[in-house]
N, C-alpha and C positions, 0 to 999 in steps of 0.2 A: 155468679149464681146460675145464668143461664147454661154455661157451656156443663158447669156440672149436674145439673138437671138433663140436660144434651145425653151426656155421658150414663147416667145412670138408665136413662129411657133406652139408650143402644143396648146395655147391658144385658139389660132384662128383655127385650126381645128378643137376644138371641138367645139368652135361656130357655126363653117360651118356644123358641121352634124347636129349638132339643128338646126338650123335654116332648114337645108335640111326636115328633119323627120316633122317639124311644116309644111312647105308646101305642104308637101304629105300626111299631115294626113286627110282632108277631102277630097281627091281623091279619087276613088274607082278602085276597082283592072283596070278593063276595062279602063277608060280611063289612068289609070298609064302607060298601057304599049302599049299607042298607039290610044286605041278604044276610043268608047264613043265621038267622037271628033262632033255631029250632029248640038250644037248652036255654037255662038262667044261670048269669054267671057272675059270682060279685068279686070284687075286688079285694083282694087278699094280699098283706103283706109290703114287698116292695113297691106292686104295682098302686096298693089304695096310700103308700107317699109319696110316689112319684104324680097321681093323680089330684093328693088335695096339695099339692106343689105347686102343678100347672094351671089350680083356681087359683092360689094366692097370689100366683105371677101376673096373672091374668088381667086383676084385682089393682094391681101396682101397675101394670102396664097402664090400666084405664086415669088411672089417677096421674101418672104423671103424665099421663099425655094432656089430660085437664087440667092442670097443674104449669106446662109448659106454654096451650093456649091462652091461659089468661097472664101470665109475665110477658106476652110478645105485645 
């Protein structure tokens, strides 16, 4: 049980960083760390599944990591 809980936790955080690096990759430095911020811009399309994606990952990452603490 353990190691397959192990496995599923690896899984998904590397999903989570792709997924992370795919939405930061058309950002530009400036507005990554802040700046840039002068229109409104909502998420449209690919980017608003790719985004409520990397909440659900997020969500399961949290969980099995609490998940994994309490079985050890």
């Amino acid at each position: 049980m353990k190691s397959l809980l192990l496995t599923i936790q690896i899984s998904v955080s590397v999903s989570l960083i792709i997924l992370i690096l795919i939405q930061a990759k058309g950002v530009g430095l400036g507005r990554a760390w802040g700046g840039g911020g002068e229109f409104y811009k909502s998420r449209r399309g690919v980017e608003k599944v790719i985004f409520n994606l990397t909440v659900a990952l997020g969500v399961l990452f949290l969980a099995s990591s609490v998940l994994n603490l309490v079985l050890l």
